[in-house]
Backbone as CSV, one residue per row, in Angstrom:
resi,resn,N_x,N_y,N_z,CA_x,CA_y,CA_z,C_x,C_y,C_z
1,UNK,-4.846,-6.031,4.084,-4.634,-4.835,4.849,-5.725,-4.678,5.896
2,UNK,-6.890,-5.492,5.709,-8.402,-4.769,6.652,-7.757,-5.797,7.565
3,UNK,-7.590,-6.869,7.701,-7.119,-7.587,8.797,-5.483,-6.983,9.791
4,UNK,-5.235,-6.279,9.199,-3.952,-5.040,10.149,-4.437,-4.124,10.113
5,UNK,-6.010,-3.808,10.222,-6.738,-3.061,10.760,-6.170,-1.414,9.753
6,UNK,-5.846,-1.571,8.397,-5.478,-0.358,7.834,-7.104,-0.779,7.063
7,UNK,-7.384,0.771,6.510,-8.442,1.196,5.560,-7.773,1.183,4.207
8,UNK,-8.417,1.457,3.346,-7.906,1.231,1.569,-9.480,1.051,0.543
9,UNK,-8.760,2.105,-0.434,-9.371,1.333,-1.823,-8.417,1.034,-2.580
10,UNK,-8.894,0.202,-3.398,-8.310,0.091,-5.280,-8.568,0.378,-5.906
11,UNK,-8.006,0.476,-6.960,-8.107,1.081,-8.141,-7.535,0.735,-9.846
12,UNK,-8.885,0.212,-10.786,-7.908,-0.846,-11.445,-7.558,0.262,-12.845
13,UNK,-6.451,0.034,-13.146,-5.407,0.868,-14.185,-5.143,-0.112,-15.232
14,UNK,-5.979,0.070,-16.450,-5.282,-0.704,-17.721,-4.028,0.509,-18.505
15,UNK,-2.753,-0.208,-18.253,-1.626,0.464,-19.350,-1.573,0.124,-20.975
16,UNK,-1.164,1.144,-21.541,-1.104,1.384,-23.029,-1.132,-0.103,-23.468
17,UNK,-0.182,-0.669,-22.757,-0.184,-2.456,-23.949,-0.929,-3.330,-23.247
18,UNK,-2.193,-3.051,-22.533,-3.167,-3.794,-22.481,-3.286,-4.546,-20.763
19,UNK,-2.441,-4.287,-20.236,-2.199,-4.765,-18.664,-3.293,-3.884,-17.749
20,UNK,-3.576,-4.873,-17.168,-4.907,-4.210,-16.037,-3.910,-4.363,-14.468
21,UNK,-3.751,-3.376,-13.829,-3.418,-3.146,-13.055,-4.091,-2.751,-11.811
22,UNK,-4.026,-3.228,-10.401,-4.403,-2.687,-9.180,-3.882,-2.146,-8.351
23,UNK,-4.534,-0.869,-8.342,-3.741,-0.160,-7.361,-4.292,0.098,-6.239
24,UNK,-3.785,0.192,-4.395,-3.864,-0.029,-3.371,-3.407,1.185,-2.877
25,UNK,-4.780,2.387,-2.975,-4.943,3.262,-1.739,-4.872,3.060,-0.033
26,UNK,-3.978,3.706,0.492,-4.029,3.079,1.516,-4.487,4.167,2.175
27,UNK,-5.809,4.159,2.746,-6.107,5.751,3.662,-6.006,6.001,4.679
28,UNK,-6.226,4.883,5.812,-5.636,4.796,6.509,-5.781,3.940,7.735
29,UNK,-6.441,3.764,9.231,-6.146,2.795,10.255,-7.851,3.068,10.990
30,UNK,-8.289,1.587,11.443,-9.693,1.778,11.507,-9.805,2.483,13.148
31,UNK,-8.403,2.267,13.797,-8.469,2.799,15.222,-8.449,4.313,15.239
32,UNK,-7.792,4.496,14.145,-7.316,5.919,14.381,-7.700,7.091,13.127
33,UNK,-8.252,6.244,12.413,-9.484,6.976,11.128,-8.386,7.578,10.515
34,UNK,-8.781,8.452,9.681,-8.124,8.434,7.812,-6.719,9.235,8.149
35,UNK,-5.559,9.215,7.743,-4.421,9.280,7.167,-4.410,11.140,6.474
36,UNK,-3.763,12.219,6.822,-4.257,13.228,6.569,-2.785,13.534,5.910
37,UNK,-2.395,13.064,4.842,-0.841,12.771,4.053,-0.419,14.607,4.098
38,UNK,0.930,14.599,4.386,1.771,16.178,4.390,2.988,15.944,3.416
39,UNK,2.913,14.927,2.444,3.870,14.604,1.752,3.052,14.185,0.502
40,UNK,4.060,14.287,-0.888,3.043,13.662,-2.170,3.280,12.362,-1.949
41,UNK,2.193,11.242,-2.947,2.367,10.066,-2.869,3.596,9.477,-3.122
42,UNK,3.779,8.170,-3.004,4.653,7.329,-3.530,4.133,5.947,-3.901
43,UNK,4.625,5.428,-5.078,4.133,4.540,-5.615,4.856,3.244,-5.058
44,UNK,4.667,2.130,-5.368,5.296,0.940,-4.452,5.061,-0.248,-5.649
45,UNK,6.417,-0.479,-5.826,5.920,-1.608,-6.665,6.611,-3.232,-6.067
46,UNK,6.002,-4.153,-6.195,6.613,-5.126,-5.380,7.779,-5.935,-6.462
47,UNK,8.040,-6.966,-6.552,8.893,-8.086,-7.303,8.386,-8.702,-8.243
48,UNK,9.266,-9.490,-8.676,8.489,-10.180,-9.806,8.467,-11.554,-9.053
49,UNK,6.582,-12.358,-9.297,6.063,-13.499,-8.774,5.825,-12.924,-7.346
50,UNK,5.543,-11.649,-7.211,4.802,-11.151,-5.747,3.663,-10.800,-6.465
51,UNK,3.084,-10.240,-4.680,1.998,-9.457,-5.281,1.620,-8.499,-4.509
52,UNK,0.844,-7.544,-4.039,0.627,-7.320,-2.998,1.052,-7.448,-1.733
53,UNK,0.605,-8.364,-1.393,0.339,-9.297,0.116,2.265,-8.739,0.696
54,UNK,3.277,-8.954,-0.384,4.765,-9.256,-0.134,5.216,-7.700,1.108
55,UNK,4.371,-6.617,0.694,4.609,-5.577,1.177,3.786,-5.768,3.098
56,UNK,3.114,-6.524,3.196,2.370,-6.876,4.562,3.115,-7.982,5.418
57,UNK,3.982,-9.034,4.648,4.422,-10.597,5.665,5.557,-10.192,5.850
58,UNK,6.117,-9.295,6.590,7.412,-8.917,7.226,7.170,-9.301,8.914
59,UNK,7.844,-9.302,10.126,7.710,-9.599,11.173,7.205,-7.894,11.325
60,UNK,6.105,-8.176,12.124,5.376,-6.870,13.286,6.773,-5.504,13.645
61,UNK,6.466,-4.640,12.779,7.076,-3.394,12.752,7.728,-3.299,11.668
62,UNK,8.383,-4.485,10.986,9.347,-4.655,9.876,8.780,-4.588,8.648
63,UNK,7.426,-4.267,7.976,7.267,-4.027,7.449,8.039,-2.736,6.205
64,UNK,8.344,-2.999,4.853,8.883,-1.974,4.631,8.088,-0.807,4.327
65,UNK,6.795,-0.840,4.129,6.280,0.401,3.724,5.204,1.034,4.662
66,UNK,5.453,0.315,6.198,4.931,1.336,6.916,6.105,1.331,8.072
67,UNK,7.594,1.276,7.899,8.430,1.777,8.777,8.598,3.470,8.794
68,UNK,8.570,4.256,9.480,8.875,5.797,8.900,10.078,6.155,8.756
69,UNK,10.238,6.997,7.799,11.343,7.207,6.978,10.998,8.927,6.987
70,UNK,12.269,9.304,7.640,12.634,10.644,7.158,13.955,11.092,6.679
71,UNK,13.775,12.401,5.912,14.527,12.917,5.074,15.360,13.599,6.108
């Protein structure tokens, strides 16, 4: 994400049966500084044999989780 110039932390989450999990704050863009959210979160989970990264290698705009979406 720092190389598409977005900001972020993680955050690692062990679940009840023992899985350590990372989770990917995304706050927001280094041009345009932090992300001031007017909506609750949403969680994002990718595929199975992804990881991360799967939500970033779309072609420039096509990304699915930073296209905007309204209700």
């Amino acid at each position: 994400m720092s190389t598409l110039g977005y900001t972020w932390d993680d955050h690692k989450v062990q679940t009840e049966d023992g899985y350590i999990l990372t989770l990917f704050h995304v706050t927001g863009k280094e041009d345009t500084g932090k992300f001031n959210p007017t909506q609750p979160p949403v969680l994002m989970n990718h595929g199975n044999y992804q990881d991360a990264a799967s939500w970033l290698t779309g072609s420039a705009g096509e990304d699915l989780d930073f296209i905007p979406y309204h209700l």
